[in-house]
Backbone as a printed PyTorch tensor [residue, N CA C, xyz], in Angstrom:
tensor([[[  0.8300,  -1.1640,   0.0000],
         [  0.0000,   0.0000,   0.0000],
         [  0.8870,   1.2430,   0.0000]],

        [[  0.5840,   1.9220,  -0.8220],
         [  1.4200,   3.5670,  -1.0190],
         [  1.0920,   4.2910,   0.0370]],

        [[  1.9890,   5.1990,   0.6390],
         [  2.7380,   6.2320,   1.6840],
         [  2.3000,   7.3040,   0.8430]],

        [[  1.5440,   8.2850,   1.9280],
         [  1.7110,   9.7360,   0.6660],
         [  2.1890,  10.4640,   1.9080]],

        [[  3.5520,  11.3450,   1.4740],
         [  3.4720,  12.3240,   2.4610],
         [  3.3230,  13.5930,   2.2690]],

        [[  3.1720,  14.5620,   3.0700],
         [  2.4630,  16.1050,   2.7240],
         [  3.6510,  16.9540,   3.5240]],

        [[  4.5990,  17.6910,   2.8810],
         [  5.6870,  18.2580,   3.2180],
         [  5.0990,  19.5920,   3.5520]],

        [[  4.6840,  20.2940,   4.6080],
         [  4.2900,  21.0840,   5.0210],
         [  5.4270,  22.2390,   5.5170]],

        [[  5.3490,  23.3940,   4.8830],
         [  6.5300,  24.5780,   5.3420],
         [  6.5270,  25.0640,   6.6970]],

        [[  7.5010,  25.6120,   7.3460],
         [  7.3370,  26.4120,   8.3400],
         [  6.3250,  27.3200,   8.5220]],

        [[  6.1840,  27.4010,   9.6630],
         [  4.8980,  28.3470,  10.2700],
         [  5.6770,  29.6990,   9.7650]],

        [[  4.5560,  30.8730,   8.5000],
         [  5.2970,  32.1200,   8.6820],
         [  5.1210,  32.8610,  10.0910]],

        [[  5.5750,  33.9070,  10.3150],
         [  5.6250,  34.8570,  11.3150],
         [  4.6280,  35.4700,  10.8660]],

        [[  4.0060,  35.8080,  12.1530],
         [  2.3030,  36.3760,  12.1890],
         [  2.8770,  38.1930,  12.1880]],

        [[  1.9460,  38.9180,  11.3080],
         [  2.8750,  40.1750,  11.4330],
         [  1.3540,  41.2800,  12.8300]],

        [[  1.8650,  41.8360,  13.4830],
         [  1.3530,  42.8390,  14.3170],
         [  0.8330,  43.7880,  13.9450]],

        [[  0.1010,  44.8530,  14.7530],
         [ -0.1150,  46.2270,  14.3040],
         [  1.3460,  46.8420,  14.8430]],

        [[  1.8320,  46.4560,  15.6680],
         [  3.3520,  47.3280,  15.9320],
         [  4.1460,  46.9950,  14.2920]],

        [[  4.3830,  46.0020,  14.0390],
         [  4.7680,  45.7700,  12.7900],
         [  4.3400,  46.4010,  11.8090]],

        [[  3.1420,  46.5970,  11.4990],
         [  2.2560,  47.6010,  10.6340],
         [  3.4990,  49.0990,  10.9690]],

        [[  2.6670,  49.1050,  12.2850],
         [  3.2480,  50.6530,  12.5300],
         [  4.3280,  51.2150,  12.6230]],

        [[  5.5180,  49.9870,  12.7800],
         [  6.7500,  50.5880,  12.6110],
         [  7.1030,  50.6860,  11.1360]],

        [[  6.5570,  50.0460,  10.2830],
         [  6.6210,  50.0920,   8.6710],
         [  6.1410,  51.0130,   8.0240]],

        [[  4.9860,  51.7660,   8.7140],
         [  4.6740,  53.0740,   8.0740],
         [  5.0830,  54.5470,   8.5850]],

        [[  5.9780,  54.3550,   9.5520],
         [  6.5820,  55.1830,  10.0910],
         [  7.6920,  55.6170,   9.7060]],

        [[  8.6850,  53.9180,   9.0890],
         [ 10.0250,  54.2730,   8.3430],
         [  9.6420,  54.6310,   6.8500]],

        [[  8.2330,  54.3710,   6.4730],
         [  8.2540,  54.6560,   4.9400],
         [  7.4680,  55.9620,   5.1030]],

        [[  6.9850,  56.4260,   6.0550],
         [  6.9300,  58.2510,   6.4520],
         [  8.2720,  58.9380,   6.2880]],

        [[  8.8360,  58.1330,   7.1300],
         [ 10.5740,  59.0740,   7.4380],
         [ 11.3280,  58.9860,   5.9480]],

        [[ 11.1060,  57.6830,   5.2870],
         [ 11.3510,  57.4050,   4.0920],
         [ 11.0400,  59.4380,   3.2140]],

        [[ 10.0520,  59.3450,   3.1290],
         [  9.3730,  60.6390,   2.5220],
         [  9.7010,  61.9180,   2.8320]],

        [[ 10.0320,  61.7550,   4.2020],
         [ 10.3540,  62.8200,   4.7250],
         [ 11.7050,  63.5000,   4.5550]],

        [[ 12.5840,  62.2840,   4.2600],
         [ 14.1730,  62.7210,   3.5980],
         [ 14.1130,  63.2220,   2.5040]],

        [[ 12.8620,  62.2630,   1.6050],
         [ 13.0510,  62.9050,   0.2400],
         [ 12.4380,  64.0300,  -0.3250]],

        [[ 11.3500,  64.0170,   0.6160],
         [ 11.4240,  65.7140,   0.3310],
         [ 11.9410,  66.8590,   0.6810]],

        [[ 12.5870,  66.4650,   1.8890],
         [ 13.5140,  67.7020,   2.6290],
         [ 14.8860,  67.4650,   1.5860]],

        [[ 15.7490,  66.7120,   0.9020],
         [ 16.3500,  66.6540,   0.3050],
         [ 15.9560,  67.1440,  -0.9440]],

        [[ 14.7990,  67.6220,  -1.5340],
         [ 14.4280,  68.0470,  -2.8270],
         [ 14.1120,  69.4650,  -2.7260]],

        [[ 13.3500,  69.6430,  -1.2800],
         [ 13.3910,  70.9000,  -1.0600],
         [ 14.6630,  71.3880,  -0.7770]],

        [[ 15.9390,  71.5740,  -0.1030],
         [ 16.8550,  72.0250,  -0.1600],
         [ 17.7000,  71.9860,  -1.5340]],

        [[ 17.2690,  71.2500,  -2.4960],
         [ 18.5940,  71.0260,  -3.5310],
         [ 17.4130,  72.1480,  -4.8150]],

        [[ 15.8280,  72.3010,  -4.5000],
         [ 15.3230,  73.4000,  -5.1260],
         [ 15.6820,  75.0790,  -5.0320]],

        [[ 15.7780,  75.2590,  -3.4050],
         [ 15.8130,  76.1070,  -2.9430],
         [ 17.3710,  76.9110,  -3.1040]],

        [[ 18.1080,  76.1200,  -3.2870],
         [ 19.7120,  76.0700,  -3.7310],
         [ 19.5050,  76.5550,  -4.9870]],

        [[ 19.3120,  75.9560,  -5.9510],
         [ 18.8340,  76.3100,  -7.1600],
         [ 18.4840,  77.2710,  -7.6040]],

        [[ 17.4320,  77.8820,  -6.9910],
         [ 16.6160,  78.9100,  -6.6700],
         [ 17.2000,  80.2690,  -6.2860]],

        [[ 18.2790,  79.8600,  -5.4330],
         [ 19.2910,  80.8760,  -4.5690],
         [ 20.2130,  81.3330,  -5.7490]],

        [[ 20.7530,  80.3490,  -6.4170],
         [ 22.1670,  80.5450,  -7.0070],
         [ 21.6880,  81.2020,  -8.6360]],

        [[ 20.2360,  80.7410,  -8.8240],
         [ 19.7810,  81.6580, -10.0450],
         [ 19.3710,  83.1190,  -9.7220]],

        [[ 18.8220,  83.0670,  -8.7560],
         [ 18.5800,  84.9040,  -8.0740],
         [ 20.1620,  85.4940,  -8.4740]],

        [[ 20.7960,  85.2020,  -7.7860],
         [ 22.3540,  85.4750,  -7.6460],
         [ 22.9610,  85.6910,  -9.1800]],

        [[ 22.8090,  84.6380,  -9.9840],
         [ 23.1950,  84.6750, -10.9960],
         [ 22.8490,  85.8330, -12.1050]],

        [[ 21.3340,  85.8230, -11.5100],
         [ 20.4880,  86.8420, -12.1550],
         [ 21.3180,  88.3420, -11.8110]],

        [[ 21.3780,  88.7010, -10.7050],
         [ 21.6620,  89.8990,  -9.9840],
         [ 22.9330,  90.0360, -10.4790]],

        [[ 24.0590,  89.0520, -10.7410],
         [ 24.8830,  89.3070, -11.1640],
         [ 25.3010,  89.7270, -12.6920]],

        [[ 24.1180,  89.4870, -13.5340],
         [ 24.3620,  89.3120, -14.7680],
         [ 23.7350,  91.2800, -15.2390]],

        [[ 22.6290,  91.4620, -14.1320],
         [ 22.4760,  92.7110, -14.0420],
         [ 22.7410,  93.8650, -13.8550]],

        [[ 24.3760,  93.8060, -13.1720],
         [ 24.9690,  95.0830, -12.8120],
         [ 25.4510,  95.2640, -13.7430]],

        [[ 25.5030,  95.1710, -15.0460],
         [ 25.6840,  95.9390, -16.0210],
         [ 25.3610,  97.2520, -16.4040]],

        [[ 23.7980,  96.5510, -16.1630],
         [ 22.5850,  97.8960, -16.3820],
         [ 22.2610,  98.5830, -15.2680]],

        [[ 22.6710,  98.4460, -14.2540],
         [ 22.4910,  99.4230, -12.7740],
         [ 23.0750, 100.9940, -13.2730]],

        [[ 23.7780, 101.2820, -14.0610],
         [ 24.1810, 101.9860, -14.0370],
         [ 22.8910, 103.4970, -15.1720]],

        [[ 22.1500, 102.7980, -15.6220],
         [ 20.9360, 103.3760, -16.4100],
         [ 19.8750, 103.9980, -15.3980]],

        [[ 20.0090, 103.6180, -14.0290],
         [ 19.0920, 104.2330, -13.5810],
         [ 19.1980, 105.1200, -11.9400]],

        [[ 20.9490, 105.6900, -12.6400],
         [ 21.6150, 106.9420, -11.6970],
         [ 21.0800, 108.3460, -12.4050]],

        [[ 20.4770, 109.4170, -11.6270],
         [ 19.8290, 110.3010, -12.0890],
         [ 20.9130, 111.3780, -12.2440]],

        [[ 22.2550, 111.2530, -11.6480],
         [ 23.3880, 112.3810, -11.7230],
         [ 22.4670, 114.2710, -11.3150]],

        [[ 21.8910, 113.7750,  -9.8200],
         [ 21.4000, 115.1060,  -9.4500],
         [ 22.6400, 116.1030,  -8.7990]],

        [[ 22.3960, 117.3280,  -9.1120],
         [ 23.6020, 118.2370,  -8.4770],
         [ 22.5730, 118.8440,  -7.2710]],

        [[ 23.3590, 120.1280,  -6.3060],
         [ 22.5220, 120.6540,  -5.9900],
         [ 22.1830, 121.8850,  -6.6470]],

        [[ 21.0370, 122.5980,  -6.0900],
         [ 21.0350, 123.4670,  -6.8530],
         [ 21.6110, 125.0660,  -6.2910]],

        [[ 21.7240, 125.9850,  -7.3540],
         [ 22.5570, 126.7020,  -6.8290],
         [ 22.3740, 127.5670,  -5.5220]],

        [[ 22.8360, 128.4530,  -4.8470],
         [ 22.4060, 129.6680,  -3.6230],
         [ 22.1350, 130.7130,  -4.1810]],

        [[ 21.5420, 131.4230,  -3.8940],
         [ 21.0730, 133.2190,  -4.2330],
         [ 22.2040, 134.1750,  -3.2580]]])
């Protein structure tokens, strides 16, 4: 008479709500780098084009000196 056997796997690990919750906490913090890292590397960006700008402009600063004297005494 034939043997059947049934190879049954390990028990998985039962997962928690702490488990839940520590997983959505690191994939919060996850988010939280990457946007503080996007916001600073925008804001940089942002900075060094103002700058760039301002710099490319003192050319023309000089168009809008009125060369007032005073005027004379009696």
């Amino acid at each position: 008479m034939p043997v059947i056997v049934k190879v049954v796997d390990a028990p998985t690990k039962e997962i928690s709500v702490a488990d839940i919750l520590l997983g959505s906490v690191g994939l919060t913090g996850l988010f939280l780098l990457g946007a503080a890292l996007l916001g600073f590397a925008l804001g940089g960006a942002l900075i060094l084009y103002k700058r760039w700008q301002a710099a490319r402009d003192v050319d023309n600063s000089g168009s809008d000196v009125f060369h007032l004297t005073r005027p004379p005494r009696p």
